[in-house]
C-alpha positions, -999 to +999 in steps of 0.1 A: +118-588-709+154-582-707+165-573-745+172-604-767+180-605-803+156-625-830+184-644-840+192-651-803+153-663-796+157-683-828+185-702-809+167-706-779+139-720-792+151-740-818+134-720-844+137-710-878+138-668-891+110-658-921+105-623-933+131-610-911+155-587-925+177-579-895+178-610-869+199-584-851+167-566-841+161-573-806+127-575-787+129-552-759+092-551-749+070-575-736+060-611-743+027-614-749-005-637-762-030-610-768-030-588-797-044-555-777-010-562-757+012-554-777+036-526-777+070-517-796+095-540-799+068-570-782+077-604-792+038-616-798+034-658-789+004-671-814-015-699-801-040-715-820-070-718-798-105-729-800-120-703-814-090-682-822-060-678-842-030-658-833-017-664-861-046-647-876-033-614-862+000-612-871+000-583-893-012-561-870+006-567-839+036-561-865+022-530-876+010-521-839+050-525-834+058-562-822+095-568-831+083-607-846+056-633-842+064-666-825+045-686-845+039-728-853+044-714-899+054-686-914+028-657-913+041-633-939+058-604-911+088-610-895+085-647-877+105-673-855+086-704-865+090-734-843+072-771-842+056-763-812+044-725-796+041-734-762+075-755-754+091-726-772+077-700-744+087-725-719+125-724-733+125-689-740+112-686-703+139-712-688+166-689-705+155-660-693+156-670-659+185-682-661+202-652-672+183-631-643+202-636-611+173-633-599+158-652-568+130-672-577+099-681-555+074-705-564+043-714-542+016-739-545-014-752-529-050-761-529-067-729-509-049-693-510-024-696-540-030-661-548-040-645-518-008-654-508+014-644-535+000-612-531+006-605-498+042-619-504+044-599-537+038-568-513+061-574-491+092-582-513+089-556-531+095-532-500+126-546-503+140-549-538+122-544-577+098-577-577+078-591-605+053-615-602+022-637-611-007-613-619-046-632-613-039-668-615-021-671-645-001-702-630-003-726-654+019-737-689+010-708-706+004-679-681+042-690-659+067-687-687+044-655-696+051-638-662+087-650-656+096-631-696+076-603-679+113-598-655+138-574-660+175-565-650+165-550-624+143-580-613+155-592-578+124-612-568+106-633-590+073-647-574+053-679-594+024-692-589+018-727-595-011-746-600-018-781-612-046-805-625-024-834-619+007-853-610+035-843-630+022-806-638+044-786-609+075-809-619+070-795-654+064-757-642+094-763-622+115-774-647+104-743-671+116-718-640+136-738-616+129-720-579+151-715-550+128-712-526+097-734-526+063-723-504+035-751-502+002-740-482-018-768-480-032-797-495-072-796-496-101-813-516-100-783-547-097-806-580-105-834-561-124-851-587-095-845-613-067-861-582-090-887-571-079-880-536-061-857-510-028-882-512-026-875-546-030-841-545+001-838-518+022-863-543+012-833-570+021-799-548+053-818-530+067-815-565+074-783-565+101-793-528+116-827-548+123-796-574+145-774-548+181-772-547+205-779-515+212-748-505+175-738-516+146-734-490+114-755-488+088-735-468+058-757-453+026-755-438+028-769-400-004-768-396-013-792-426+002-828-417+005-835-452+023-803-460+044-811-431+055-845-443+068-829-479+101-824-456+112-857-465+108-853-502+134-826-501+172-816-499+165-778-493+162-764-457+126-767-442+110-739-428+079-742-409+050-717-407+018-714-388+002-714-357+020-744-343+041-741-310+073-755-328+067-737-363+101-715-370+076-686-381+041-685-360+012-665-348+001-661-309-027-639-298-049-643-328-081-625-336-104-606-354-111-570-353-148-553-353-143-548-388-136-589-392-100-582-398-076-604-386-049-594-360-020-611-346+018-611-333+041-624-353+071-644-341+101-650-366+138-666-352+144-629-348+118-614-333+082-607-328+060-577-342+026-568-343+001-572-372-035-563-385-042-570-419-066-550-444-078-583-452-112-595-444-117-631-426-093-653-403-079-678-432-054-647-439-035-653-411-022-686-425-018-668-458+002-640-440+025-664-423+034-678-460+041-644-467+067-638-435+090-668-435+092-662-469+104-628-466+125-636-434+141-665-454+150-636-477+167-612-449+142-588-442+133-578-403+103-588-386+096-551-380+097-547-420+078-581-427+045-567-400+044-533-416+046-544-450+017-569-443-004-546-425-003-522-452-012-546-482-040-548-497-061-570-523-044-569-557-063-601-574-101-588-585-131-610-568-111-628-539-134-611-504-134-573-527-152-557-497-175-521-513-198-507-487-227-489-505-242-456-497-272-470-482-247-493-460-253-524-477-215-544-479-210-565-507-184-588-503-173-605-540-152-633-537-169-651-565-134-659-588-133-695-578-150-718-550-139-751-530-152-765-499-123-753-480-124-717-491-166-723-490-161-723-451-133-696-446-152-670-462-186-679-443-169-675-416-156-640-426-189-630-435-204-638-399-173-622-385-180-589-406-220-590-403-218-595-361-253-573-352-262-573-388-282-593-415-260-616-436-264-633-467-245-658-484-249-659-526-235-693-531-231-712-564-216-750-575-185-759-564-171-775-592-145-806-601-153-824-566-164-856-581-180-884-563-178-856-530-197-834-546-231-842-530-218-842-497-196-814-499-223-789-510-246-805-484-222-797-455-215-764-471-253-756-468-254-771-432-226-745-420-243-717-429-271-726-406-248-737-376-229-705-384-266-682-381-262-665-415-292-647-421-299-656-457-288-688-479-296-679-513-287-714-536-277-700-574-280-727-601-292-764-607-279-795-589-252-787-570-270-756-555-302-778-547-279-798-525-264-765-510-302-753-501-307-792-487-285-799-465-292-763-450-332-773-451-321-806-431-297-786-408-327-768-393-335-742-420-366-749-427-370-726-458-369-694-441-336-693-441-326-709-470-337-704-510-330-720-540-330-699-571-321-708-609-299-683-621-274-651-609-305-631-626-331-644-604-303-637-574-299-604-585-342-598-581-344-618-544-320-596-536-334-558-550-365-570-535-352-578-500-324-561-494-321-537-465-296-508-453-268-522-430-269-558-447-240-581-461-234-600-487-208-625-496-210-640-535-189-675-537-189-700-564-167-715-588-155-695-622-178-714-645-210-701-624-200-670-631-214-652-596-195-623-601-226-610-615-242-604-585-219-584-571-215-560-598-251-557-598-257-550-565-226-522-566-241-510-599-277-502-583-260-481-561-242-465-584-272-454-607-291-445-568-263-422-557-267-404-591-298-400-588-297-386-554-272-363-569-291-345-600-320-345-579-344-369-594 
């Protein structure tokens, strides 16, 4: 965080000094939530969660070198108590930013928040120092937690932000007001929380209402209700995607042998060549983001391809593609699930496993609602129509209605399994695995597929150490 004293947070925050002898002190590390974060001169944020207590730890982040607690009573170590934690952060944040000169980016959507952000991450900061969201911390918490994570140097600050509801982007927004706003698309993830697609584009078009005049609202031309967020604004509109009148598009696309996508990309000054490191077709859109985005903020379109073609996953368990010794490729993309990035990465795996066996490890996909039943079921008929080799259904109800509607889609239980748990996966798949297959693992957070994966890369862990020492 840039260096601020105790007795300037106090101010900030509207909070009052205990056990602190010198408010001149400043905190000149990093703002943090977890204790084993802490370094020298931290300013440590104590929630009071379900289970857990900052509070609780407030002597030893001190003694581990924090600079003060900021804390909801007074804790016994040096302390800016305030009524409540969390708006604190989210003034502390709003000053912060403001102080910056920084340019602020903030992007939202229902499919690719963070793929994106880190593809766009890479590429800024080929240009200038950038900071910004790490995983998906994009909510009230995790946001004001990254934007204190800035520096003086900072000269691009990337957000992401998610939401669970109208009214939850115009709140982000207001915590770090952007200048340039990025909206993907509007799909069906949350669904059941919105109560419909409308509602979900009334949500994510906060985050253009939120942009300034001379600001930049960058939208998905592909999505019509991405597209119609251009009337909500006063910013500039700049259009992305693979349609003939978006300001930033891609011609000639496809995917290499590898299932990696390739394209040309045209910006209002000129066209370059990319192929991504990335694994599936979906990326391209995500790449696009990434490129007006990056030409809005002067770079050339010969910077913007190389800088894309060279990036790389930085988020763990979004398509993390390990190839085993005995040639078996895991693909783990098992942080979080909807039906819309259900599809993209079954199609990525067919792309990658042309001539091979595939297999698809799929779990619930949860918060759909009343759509849940017939999402999972057309989830389960896809992978027919799409040949994979192998549906294997992980868990109770949701994934009896994957392993249906692939049954009624022509599987007729060769194809298709349904299995109660990641452990009984993990032992269909020892058991029937065979050199040269692939495997994607997909399901929401809370089904906790990940698993799998790490199974399957451990085995071949402890078998290449054995083949090693000889036993």
């Amino acid at each position: 965080m840039i260096a601020l004293s105790l007795a300037e947070i106090a101010s900030v925050v509207g909070g009052q000094t205990y056990d602190i002898p010198d408010p001149a002190v400043q905190v000149t590390g990093p703002v943090v939530r977890d204790s084993r974060e802490v370094e020298p001169g931290s300013l440590f944020v104590a929630f009071v969660g379900e289970r857990v207590d900052g509070h609780d730890y407030a002597a030893d982040v001190v003694a581990a070198g924090a600079a003060a607690v900021l804390a909801s009573r007074p804790v016994g170590v040096p302390a800016i108590v305030v009524d409540d934690v969390q708006a604190a952060l989210g003034a502390l944040a709003r000053h912060v930013v403001e102080r910056l000169g920084a340019t602020l980016v903030a992007l939202t959507g229902s499919v690719g928040k963070t793929s994106s952000k880190d593809l766009l991450a890479q590429v800024l900061r080929r240009k200038a120092p950038t900071v910004f969201t790490p995983g998906s911390l994009n909510n009230e918490i995790g946001l004001p937690l990254t934007a204190l994570s800035a520096t003086d140097e900072t000269r691009f600050l990337v957000l992401e932000m998610g939401a669970r509801g109208i009214g939850h982007i115009r709140y982000l927004t207001g915590l770090t007001p952007p200048r340039i706003g990025l909206v993907l698309n509007v799909g069906t993830a949350h669904i059941g929380e919105f109560g419909g697609r409308e509602q979900i584009a009334q949500a994510k078009g906060e985050l253009v209402e939120a942009l300034p005049a001379d600001g930049a609202a960058v939208l998905n031309a592909d999505d019509p209700l991405v597209r119609a967020m251009a009337s909500r604004t006063k910013a500039r509109v700049i259009l992305f995607g693979e349609a003939e009148d978006a300001d930033v598009r891609a011609e000639n696309v496809r995917l290499t042998e590898n299932g990696q996508p390739a394209f040309t990309l045209h910006t209002p000054s000129g066209c370059s060549d990319v192929t991504l490191r990335l694994y599936g077709e979906h990326h391209v859109s995500n790449a696009l983001a990434a490129a007006a985005v990056a030409h809005e903020l002067g770079m050339s379109v010969d910077e913007i391809a190389l800088a894309l073609s060279e990036a790389g996953t930085l988020s763990r368990w979004r398509m993390e593609v390990t190839e085993r010794p005995d040639g078996v490729t895991v693909v783990n993309d098992a942080y979080n699930a909807n039906p819309e990035s259900m599809r993209a990465a079954l199609r990525a795996l067919v792309a990658m496993g042309k001539g091979r066996r595939t297999w698809a490890v799929l779990g619930q996909m949860a918060e759909l609602g009343d759509d849940s039943l017939t999402e999972h079921d057309a989830v389960g008929r896809l992978a027919v129509r799409l040949n994979v080799s192998k549906l294997v259904a992980v868990g109770g109800r949701e994934a009896s209605w994957l392993q249906l509607g692939a049954y009624n889609e022509g599987s007729w239980g060769e194809e298709s399994v349904h299995v109660s748990d990641a452990q009984a996966a993990i032992d269909l798949l020892r058991s029937e695995l065979r050199p040269g297959d692939v495997v994607l693992v997909k399901a929401s957070r809370s089904v906790g597929l990940e698993r799998v994966a790490t199974a399957l890369l451990d085995d071949a862990a402890v078998s290449s150490e054995g083949q090693v020492s000889g036993r």
